[in-house]
Wavefront OBJ file of the C-alpha trace (Angstrom):
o trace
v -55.597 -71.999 -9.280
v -53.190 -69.209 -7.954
v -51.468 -66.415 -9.298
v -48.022 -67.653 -10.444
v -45.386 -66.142 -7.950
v -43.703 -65.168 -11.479
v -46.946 -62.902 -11.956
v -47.272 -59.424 -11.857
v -49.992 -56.580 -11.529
v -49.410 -53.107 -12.720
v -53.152 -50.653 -12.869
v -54.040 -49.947 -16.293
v -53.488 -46.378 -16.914
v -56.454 -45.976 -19.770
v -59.259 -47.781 -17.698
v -59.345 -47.597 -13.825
v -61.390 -51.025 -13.964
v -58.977 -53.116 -15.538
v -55.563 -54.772 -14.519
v -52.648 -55.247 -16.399
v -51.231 -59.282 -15.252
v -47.974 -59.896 -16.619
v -45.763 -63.090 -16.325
v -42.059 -62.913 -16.285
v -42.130 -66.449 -17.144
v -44.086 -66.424 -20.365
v -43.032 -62.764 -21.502
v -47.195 -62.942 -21.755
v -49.601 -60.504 -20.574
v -53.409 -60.100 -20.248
v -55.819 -57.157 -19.546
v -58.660 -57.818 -17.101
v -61.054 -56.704 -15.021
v -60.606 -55.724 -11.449
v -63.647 -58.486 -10.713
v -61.651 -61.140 -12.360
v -58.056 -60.256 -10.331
v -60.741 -60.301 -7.397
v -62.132 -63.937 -8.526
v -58.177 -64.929 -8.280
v -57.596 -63.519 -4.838
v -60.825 -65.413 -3.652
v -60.324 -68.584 -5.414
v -64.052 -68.119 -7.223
v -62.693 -67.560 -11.056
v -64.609 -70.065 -13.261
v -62.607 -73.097 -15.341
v -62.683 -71.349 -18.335
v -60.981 -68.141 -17.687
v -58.627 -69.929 -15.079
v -57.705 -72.308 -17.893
v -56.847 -69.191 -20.638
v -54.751 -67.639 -18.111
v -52.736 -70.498 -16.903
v -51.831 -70.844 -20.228
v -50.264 -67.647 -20.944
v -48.895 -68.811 -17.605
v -49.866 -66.352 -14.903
v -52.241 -68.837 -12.732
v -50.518 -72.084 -11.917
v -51.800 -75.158 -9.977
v -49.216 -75.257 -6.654
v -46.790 -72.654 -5.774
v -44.259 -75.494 -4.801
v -44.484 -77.661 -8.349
v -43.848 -74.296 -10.294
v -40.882 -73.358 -7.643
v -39.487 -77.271 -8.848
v -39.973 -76.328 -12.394
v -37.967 -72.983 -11.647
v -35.100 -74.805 -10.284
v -35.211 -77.295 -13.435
v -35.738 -74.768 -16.036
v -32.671 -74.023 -17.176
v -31.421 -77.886 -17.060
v -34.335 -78.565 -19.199
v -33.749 -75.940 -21.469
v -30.002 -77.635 -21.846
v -31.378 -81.022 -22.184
v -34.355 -79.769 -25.160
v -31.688 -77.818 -27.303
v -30.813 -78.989 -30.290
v -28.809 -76.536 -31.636
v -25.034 -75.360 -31.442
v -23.691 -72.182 -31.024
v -20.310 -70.873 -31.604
v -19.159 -67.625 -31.475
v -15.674 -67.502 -33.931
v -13.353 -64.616 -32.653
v -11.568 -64.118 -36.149
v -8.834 -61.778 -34.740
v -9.142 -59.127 -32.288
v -7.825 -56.012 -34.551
v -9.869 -53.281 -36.056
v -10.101 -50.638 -38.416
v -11.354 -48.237 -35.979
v -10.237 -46.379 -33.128
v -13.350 -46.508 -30.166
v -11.788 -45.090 -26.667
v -13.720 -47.846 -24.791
v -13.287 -51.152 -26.756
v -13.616 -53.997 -24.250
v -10.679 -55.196 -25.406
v -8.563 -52.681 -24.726
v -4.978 -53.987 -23.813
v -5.730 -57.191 -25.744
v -6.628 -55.740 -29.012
v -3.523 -56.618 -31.598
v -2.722 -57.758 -34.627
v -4.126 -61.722 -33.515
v -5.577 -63.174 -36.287
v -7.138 -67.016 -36.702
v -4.764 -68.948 -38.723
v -5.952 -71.553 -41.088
v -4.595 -74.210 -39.245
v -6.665 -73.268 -35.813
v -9.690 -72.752 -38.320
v -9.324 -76.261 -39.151
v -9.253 -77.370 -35.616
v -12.252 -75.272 -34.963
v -14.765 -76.598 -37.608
v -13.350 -80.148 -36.315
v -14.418 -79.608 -32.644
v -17.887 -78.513 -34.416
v -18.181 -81.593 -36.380
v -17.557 -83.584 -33.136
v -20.479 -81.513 -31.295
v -22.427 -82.142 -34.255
v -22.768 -85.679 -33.834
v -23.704 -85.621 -30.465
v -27.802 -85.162 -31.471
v -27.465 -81.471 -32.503
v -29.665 -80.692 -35.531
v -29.005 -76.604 -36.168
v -25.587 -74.875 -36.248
v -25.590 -71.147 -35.519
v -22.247 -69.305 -36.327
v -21.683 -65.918 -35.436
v -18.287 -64.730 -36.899
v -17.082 -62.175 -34.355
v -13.547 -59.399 -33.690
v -12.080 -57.377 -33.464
v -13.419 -56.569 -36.663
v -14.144 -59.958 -38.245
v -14.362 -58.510 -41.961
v -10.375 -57.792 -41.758
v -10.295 -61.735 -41.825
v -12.929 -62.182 -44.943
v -11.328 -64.452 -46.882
v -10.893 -66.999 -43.870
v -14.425 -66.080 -43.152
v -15.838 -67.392 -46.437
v -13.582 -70.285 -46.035
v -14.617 -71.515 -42.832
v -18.342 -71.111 -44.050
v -18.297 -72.877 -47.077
v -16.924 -75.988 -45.173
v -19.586 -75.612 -42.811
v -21.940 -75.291 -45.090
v -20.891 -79.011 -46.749
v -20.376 -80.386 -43.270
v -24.017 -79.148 -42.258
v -25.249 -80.463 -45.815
v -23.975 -83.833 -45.315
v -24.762 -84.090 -42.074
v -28.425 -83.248 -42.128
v -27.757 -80.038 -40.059
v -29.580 -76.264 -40.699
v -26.570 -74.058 -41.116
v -26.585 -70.188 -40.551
v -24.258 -67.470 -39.805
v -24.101 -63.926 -38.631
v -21.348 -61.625 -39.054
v -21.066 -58.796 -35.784
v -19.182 -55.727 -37.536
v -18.390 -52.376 -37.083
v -19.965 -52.380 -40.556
v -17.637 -50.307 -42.488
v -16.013 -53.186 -44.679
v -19.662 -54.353 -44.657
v -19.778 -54.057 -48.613
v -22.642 -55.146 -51.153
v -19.510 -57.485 -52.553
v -18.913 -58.896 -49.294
v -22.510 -59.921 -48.901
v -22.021 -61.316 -52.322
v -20.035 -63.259 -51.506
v -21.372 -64.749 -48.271
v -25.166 -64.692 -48.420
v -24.514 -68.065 -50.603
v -23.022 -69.468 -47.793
v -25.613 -68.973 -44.905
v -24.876 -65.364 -43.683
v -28.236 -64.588 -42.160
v -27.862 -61.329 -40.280
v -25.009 -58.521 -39.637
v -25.169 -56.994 -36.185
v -23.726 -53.073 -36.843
v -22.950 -50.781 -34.297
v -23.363 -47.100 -34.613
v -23.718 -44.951 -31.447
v -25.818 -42.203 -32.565
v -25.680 -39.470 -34.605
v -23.037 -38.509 -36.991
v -21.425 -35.816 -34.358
v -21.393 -38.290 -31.433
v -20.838 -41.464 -33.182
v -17.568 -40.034 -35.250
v -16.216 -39.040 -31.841
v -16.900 -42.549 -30.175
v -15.982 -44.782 -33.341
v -13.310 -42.875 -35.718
v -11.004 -44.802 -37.756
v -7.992 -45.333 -36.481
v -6.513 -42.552 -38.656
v -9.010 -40.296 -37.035
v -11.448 -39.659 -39.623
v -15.052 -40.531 -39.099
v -16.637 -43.776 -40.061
v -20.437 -42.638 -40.233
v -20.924 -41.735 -43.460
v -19.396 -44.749 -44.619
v -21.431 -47.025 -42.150
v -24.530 -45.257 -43.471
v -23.508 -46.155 -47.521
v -22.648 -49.541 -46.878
v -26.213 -50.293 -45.319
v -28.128 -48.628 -48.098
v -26.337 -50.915 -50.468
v -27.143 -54.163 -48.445
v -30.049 -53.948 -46.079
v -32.140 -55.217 -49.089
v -29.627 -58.479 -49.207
v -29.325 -59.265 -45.741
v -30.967 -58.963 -42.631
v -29.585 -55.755 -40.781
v -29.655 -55.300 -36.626
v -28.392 -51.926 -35.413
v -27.239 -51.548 -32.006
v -25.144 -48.449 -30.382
v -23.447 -47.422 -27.195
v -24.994 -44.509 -25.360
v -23.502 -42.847 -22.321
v -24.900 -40.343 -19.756
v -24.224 -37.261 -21.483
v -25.733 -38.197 -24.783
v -28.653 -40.779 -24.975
v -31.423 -37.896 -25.192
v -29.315 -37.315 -28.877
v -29.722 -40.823 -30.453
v -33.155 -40.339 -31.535
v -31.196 -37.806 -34.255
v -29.751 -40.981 -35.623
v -33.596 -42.746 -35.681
v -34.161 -39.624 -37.814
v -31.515 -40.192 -40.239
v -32.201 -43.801 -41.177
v -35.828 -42.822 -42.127
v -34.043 -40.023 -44.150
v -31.598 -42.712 -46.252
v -34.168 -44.542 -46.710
v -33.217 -47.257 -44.047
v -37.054 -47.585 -43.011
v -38.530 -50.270 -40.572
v -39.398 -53.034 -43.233
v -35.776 -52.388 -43.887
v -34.193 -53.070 -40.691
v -34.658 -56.157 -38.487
v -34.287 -54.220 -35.104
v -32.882 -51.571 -33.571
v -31.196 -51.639 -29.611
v -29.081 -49.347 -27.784
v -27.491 -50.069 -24.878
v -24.842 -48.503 -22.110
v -21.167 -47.900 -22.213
v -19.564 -50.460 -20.019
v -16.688 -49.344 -17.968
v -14.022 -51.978 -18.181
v -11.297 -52.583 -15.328
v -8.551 -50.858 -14.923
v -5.400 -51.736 -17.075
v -7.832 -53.090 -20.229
v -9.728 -50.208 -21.567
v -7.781 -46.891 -22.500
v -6.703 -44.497 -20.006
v -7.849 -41.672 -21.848
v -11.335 -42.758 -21.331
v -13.577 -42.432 -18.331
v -17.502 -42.703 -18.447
v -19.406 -45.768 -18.592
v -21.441 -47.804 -16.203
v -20.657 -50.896 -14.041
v -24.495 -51.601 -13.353
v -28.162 -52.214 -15.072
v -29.291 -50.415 -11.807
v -27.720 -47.305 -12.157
v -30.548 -44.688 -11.968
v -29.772 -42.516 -15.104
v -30.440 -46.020 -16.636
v -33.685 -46.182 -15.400
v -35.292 -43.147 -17.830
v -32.454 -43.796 -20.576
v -34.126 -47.055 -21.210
v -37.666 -46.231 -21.426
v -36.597 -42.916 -23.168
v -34.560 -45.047 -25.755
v -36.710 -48.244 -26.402
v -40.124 -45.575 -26.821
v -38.302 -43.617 -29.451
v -37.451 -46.798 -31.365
v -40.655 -47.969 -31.560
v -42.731 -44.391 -31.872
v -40.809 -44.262 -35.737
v -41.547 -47.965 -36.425
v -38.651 -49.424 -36.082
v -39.031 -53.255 -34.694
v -37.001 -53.347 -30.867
v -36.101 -56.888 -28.624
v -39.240 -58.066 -27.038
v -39.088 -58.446 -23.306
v -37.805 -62.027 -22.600
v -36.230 -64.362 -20.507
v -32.648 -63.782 -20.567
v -29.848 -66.698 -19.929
v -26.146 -65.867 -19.500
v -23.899 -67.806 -22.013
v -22.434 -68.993 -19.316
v -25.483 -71.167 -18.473
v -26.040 -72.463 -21.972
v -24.794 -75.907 -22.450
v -24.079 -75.982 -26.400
v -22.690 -72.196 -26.670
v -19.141 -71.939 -26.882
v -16.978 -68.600 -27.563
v -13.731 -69.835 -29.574
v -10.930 -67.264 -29.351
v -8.653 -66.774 -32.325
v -5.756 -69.323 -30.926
v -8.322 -71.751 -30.140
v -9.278 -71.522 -26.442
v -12.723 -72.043 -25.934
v -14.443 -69.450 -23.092
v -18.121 -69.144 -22.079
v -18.429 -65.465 -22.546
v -17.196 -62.797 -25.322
v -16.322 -60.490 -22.402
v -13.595 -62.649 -21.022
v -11.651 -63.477 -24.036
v -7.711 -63.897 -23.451
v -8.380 -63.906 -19.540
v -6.752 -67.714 -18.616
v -8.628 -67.869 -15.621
v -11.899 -68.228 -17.316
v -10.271 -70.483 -20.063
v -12.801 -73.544 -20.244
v -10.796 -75.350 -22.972
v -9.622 -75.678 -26.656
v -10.630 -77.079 -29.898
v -8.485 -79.527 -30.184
v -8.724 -81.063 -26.582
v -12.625 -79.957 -26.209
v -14.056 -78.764 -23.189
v -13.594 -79.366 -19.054
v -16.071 -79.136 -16.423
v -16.515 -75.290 -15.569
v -19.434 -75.401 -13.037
v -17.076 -74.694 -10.172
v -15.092 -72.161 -11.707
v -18.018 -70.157 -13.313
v -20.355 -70.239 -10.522
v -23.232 -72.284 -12.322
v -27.082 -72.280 -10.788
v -25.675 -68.857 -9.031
v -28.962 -68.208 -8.837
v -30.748 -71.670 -7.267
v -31.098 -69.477 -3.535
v -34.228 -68.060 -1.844
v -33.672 -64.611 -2.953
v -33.703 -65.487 -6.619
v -36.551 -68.334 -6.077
v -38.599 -66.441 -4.567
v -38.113 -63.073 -6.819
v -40.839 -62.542 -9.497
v -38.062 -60.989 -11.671
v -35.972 -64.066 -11.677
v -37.174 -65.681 -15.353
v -35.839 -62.390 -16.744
v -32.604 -62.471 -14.805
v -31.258 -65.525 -13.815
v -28.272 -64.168 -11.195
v -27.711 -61.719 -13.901
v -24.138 -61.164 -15.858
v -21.657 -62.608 -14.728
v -19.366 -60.329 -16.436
v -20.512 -57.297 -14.766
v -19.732 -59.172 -11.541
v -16.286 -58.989 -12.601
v -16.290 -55.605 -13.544
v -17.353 -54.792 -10.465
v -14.847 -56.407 -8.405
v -17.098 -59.293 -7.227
v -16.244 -63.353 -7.588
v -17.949 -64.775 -11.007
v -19.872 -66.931 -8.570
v -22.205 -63.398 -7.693
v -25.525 -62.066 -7.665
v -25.842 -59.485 -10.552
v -29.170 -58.446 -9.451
v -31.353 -56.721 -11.512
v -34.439 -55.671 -9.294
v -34.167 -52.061 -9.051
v -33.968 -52.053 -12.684
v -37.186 -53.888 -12.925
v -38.426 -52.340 -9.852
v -37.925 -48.714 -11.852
v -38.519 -50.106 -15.915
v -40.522 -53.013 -16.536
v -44.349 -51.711 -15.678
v -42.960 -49.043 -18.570
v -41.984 -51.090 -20.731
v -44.926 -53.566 -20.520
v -47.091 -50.249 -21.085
v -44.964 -49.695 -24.097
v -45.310 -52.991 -26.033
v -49.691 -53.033 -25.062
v -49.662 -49.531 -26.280
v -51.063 -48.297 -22.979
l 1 2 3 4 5 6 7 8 9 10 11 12 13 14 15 16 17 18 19 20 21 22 23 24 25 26 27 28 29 30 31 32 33 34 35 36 37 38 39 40 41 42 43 44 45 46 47 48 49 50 51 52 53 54 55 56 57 58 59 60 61 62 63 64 65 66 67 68 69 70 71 72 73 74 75 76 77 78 79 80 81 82 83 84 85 86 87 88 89 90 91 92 93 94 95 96 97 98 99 100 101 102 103 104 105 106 107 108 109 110 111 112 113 114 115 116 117 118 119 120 121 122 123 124 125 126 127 128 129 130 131 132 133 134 135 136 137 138 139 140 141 142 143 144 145 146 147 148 149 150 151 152 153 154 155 156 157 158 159 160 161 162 163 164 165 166 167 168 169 170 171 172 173 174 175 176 177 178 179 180 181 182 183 184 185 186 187 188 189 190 191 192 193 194 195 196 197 198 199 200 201 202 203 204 205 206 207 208 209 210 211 212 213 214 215 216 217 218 219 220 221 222 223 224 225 226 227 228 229 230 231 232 233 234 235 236 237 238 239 240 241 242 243 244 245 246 247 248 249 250 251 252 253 254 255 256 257 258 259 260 261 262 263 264 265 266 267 268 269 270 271 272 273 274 275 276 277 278 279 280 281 282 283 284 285 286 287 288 289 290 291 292 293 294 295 296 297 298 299 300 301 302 303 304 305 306 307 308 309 310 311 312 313 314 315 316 317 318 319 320 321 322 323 324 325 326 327 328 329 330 331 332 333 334 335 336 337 338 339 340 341 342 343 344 345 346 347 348 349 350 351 352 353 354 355 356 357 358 359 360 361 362 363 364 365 366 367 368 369 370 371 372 373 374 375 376 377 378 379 380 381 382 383 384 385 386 387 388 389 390 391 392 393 394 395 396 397 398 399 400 401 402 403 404 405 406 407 408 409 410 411 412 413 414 415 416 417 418 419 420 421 422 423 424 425 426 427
C-alpha cells in the first residue's frame, strides 16, 4: 500500500520520533513512529498496521483507483443522499441595523405570502416522493422571526406531510436572536425546531456597534437574555463576524457566556468567521472593511487565534471536514420569499443565478453554475482538495471572477491546517 495522495505529514511537536499522518479525505489522523512512516516509504509495513491505516484512509491500494474515486465522490455523495434540504427565505427585513448585511440594497419589507408558502411545501412534497427519507428545514431572513406566525404554519404542515409520509422532519431557525423568546420556542419545539443559529460578533462594545437595532440602540443585552431563557429548550449554535481590527477582542465575549451561565454543556458550538466585503452597489456605502478571500494573511493567525480560544474554555467548535458548496449538492435548494429557487443564500434576488421556482421546479444549472469546477489537474492532484472542492463560488463573484472559478484555498491550508490538526490532538 501507498500513502494516499490525500495524506499528509506534519512532525509531532511533543516527541521528535513520531509523525503526525493526517487525511483530508477522512478528516482522520494517526500518530506514529518515524520507523513506521519509513516502512511506508519502503513498501516493508506489515498487513496489520497497513490494514488500520487504510482504514482511517491514509494508505490506499493504487494512486489511480483513489484519483477515480475523487472524480466520483461528489456524484456518489448525490446519488447516496437521502435527505432534502431547503433553506426558506421568510422575508428579507430585519429588526436590526448591521452596516454590512449581505443583502444590502435588497433588504425590504419582502415577506413570504401564504399563498407562495403553499407552493413551497408543495414543491417539497413532490421532492419527497422521489426516494427522500429526511427533510431538513432551515427557516432563514432577513430576520425570519418577524414572519413567526407563517413560520409555525409552514412547520406544522410539514410536520403532517413528513408524518404521513414516513419522512424524519426537523427544522432550524437562523436568527439574529433577539425575537428568539422562551414563548417562541414554545411554540415551535413541538413542531421539529431542532437548533437556532445566533449571531453575535463579540463583545458587548463591538457587537452593539456592528448589530444595533435599527433605532440605534444595542441588541446585546437582549441577545444575551433571550439565550439564558432557551438554551436549556433548544439546541443553541453561536456564530459572529470578526474583522481585522477586532478578532483579538472576541475572546471577551467567550468570557461572558461562562459568566451568564451559557457554559459548554449549554451550547452546541461556537464559530466565528470574517466580514465579507460585498460588491459595490449591495452593501452600504458607509461601510468599508471586510475580506474578499480565505487566503488573506491576517486570516491566517485570526483563525488559529479564534478556534484555540473556543476550545481552551470548553466550548465544542466545527470539526475539520470535507466541505461541499451548496451549489454541488443535488437535494439542497435555497427558496427565496417570491418563490425562486437559487443554489446559494448569497445570491438571493440576483436573476442570473435564478435556477427555478416552486411552482415550475427546477432547470438544469450545471452550465450556468460551473459544476465539477474542480474535476482539473490542479485540484486532482492537490492534497487539500477533499476539504475544498474549487472552493465558494460566491467569493468568486465577489471577487470579480466567472462562477465557473477556482476559489482556491491552499495558502490557507498551506498557513492553518498543521495548527489546527495540532489543536484538535491536543499537541
Amino acid at each position: 500500500m501507498i500513502l494516499s495522495r490525500y495524506c499528509i505529514s506534519y512532525p509531532d511537536p511533543t516527541d521528535p520520533d513520531s509523525v503526525i499522518l493526517y487525511s483530508t479525505k477522512r478528516a482522520s489522523a494517526a500518530l506514529i513512529e518515524r520507523s513506521t512512516m519509513t516502512a511506508i516509504e519502503n513498501g516493508t509495513l506489515c498487513k496489520d498496521a497497513a490494514e488500520t491505516l487504510a482504514g482511517l484512509g491514509l494508505l490506499v491500494e493504487s494512486a489511480w483507483e483513489e484519483r477515480l474515486e475523487a472524480l466520483r465522490f461528489l456524484d456518489e455523495l448525490n446519488e447516496i443522499d437521502t435527505g432534502l434540504s431547503v433553506m426558506s427565505v421568510m422575508n428579507l427585513d430585519c429588526n436590526l441595523a448591521c452596516p454590512y448585511c449581505f443583502e444590502g440594497s435588497r433588504r425590504g419589507r419582502h415577506y413570504m405570502s401564504p399563498e407562495t408558502a403553499g407552493r413551497l411545501i408543495d414543491f417539497i412534497g413532490s421532492n419527497l416522493e422521489k426516494g427522500r427519507d429526511m427533510l431538513g428545514v432551515a427557516f432563514y431572513g432577513g430576520e425570519p422571526l418577524l414572519s413567526v406566525d407563517l413560520v409555525q404554519d409552514m412547520a406544522g404542515r410539514l410536520k403532517d406531510m413528513a408524518e404521513e409520509k414516513g419522512v424524519n422532519f426537523s427544522f432550524t431557525l437562523t436568527t439574529n436572536g433577539t425575537l428568539l423568546t422562551a414563548d417562541i420556542v414554545r411554540r415551535l419545539k413541538p413542531l421539529g425546531l431542532k437548533m437556532a443559529s445566533v449571531t453575535i460578533d463579540g463583545p458587548e462594545e463591538i457587537h452593539n456597534v456592528s448589530r444595533p437595532y435599527a433605532i440605534g440602540a444595542g441588541s446585546f443585552r437582549r441577545i444575551i437574555d433571550n439565550l439564558k431563557a432557551v438554551c436549556e429548550d433548544v439546541e443553541i449554535d453561536i456564530g459572529g463576524n470578526f474583522r481585522e481590527d477586532n478578532y483579538r477582542e472576541f475572546p471577551g465575549l467567550l468570557d461572558h457566556l461562562l459568566q451568564q451561565g451559557l457554559t459548554p454543556d449549554r451550547i452546541k458550538s461556537i464559530g466565528f468567521v470574517p466580514v465579507i466585503r460585498e460588491r459595490e452597489g449591495i452593501v452600504s456605502p458607509e461601510f468599508s472593511g471586510g475580506c474578499l478571500s480565505i487566503n488573506e494573511p491576517w486570516l491566517f493567525e485570526a483563525a488559529l487565534f479564534l478556534r484555540k480560544e473556543i476550545m481552551s474554555r470548553g466550548f465544542p467548535v466545527s470539526a475539520i471536514s470535507p466541505t461541499i458548496c451548496a451549489i454541488e449538492r443535488k437535494w439542497m435548494f435555497i427558496v427565496n420569499y417570491d418563490g425562486s429557487i437559487y443554489k446559494c443564500p448569497g445570491l438571493i434576488g440576483q436573476p442570473e443565478f435564478r435556477v427555478g421556482d416552486v411552482v415550475n421546479g427546477v432547470a438544469d444549472y450545471s452550465a450556468s453554475h460551473g459544476l465539477d469546477n474542480w474535476k482539473k489537474d490542479e485540484c486532482l492532484d492537490c492534497v487539500y482538495l477533499p476539504l475544498c472542492f474549487g472552493g465558494c463560488r460566491y467569493v468568486n463573484i465577489l471577487g470579480g471572477n466567472a462562477i465557473s472559478g477556482l476559489d482556491c484555498r491552499k495558502p490557507f491550508y498551506d498557513a492553518c491546517l498543521e495548527g489546527l490538526v495540532r489543536q484538535d490532538l491536543g499537541r
